[in-house]
N, C-alpha and C positions, 0 to 999 in steps of 0.2 A: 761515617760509621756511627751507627746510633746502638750501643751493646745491651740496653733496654729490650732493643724489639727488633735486632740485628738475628739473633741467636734466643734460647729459652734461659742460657746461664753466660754469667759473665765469664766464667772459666771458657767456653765455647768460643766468645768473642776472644779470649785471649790466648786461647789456641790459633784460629784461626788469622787472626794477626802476627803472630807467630811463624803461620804457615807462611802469611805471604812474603814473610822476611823483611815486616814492616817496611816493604813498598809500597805502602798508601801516600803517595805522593797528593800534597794540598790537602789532604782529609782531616778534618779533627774527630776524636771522639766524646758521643754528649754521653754522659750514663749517669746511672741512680747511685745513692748511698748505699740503699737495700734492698738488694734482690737476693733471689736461691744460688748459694755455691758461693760467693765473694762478695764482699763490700767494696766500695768506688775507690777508694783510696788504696786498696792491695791491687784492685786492679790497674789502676795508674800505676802503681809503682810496677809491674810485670811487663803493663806496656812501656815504659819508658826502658826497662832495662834492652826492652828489641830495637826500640826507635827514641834515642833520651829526648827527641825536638818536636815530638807527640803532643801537639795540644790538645788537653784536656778539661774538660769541663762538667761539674759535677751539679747535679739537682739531688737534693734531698727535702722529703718532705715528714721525716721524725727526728726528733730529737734526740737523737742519738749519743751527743756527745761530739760530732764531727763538729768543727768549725771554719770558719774561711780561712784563719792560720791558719790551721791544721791543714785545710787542702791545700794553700800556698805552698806551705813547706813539705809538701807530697809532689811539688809541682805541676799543680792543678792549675788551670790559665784563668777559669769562672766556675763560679760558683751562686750558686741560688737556692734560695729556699722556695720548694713549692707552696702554694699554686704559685707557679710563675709564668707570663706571659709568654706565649712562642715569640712576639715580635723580641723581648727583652734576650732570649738567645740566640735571635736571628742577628741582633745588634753585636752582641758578640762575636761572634762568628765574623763578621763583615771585617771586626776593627782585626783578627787575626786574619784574614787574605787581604784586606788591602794597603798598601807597601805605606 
C-alpha cells in the first residue's frame, strides 16, 4: 500500500485500511511526512492502532522537525530523507518479507 498515491489524503488511506480490518496480509505501507489531511507519523500511529504489526515506512522530503527517533518511536520500520532512491526502499522492503 503506498498512501501517497494509494488515495488523494492519507485520512482515505486510513479509512480504508480500516475498512479492510487491517487484513493487508504481507503489505507494508511507504507514505510521506507531508501531505493534505495528516502527517506520516499520525498516520502510522491510526494504522497501528487497526493493525499494531504494520510496517511502516516514511519519506520525507522538508524539514519539518520529524526525525528518524521520532519515527522509531512512532513505530515507523524506515525512514528516508528525499530524494531517495527507489532501489534504497526497495531494499527495505526485502529485509521486512524476507524471514
Amino acid at each position: 500500500m503506498c498512501a501517497a498515491e494509494w488515495r488523494s489524503t492519507r485520512q482515505t488511506a486510513a479509512d480504508s485500511f480500516r475498512n479492510a480490518g487491517g487484513n493487508v496480509v504481507d503489505q507494508e505501507v511507504v507514505t510521506d511526512q507531508n501531505m493534505p489531511g495528516m502527517q506520516g507519523v499520525a498516520l502510522a500511529a491510526k494504522l497501528h492502532a487497526i493493525r499494531s504489526d504494520c510496517p511502516i515506512i516514511l519519506c520525507t522530503g522538508f524539514s519539518d522537525g520529524t526525525t528518524e527517533r521520532q519515527a522509531g518511536e512512532a513505530g515507523i520500520v524506515g525512514f528516508f530523507l528525499k530524494p531517495v532512491e527507489p532501489t534504497r526502499i526497495a531494499e527495505k522492503i526485502r529485509t521486512l518479507t524476507v524471514p
